[in-house]
C-alpha positions in Angstrom: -72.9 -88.8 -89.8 -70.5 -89.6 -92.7 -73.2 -89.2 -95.5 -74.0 -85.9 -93.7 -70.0 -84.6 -94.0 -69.7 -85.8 -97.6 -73.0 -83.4 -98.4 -71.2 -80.9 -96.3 -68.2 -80.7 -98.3 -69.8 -81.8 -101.6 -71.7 -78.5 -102.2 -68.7 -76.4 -101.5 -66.8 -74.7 -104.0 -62.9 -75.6 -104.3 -62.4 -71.9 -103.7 -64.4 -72.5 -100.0 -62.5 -75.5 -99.1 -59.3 -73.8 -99.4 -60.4 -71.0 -97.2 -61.7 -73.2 -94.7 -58.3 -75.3 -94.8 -56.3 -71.7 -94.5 -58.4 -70.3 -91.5 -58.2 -73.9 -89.5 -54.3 -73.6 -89.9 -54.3 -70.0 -88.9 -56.3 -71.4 -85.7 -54.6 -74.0 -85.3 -51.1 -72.8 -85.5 -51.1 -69.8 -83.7 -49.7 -67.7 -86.3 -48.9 -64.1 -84.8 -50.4 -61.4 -86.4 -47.5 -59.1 -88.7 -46.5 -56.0 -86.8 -47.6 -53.9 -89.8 -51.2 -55.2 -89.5 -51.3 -55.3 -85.5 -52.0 -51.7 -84.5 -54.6 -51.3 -87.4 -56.8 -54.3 -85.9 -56.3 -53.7 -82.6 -58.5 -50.3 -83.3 -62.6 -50.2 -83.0 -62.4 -49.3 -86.1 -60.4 -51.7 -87.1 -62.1 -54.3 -85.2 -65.6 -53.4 -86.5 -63.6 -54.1 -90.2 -62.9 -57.3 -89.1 -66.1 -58.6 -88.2 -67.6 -57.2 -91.2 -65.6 -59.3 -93.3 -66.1 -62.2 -91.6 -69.8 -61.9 -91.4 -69.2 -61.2 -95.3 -68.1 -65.3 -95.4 -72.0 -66.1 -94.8 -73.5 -64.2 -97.6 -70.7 -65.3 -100.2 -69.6 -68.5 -99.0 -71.1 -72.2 -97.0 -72.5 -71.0 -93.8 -69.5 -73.8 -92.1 -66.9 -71.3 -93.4 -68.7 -68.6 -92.2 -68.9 -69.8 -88.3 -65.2 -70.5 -88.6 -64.4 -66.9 -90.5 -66.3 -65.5 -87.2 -64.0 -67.5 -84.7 -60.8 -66.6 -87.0 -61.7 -63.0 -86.8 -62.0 -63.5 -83.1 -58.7 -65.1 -82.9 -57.3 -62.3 -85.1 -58.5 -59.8 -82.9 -57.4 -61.5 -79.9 -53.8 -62.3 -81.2 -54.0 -58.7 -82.3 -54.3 -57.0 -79.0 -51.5 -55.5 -76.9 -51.6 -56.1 -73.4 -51.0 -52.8 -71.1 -48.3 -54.3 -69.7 -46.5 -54.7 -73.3 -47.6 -51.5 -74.7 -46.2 -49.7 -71.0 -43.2 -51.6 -71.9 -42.6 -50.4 -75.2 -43.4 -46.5 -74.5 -40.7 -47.0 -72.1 -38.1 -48.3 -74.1 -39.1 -46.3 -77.3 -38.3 -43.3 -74.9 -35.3 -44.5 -73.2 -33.7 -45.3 -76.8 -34.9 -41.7 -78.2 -33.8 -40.4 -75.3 -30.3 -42.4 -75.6 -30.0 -40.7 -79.0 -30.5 -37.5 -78.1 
């Protein structure tokens, strides 16, 4: 099993282990998605982007960081999602400060 990991890791790129370290932190920690980037992923479109890119990590990169690419754009997307509840909850207060303004 340990012979198997070190020719794992040995035939990745420096590059690829620093991706893989970055996307197992962003799992990891539950970073929240940005604000800025939220709405744009939270799209078809902008999911379809997503996956894309992720399946991208198995053409150009070790097939390990391609699995976990795939499960960080799932986390992404998930993270990335606004609930019904939250999105009725801000219409309603976006409206009741415009209409506060007003």
């Amino acid at each position: 099993m340990n012979q198997m990991m070190r020719d794992t890791f040995k035939s990745c790129h420096k590059h690829e282990l620093l991706l893989t370290v970055l996307i197992i932190l962003y799992i990891v920690l539950s970073v929240p998605t940005p604000d800025i980037i939220a709405p744009y992923v939270d799209t078809p479109l902008g999911n379809i982007v997503v996956v894309l890119i992720a399946l991208s990590f198995f053409t150009h990169s070790h097939p390990v960081v391609g699995i976990l690419g795939l499960f960080a754009a799932y986390t992404l997307i998930r993270r990335s999602s606004v609930p019904p509840a939250d999105l009725r909850l801000r219409r309603t207060f976006r409206a009741r400060s415009e209409r506060a303004r007003n």
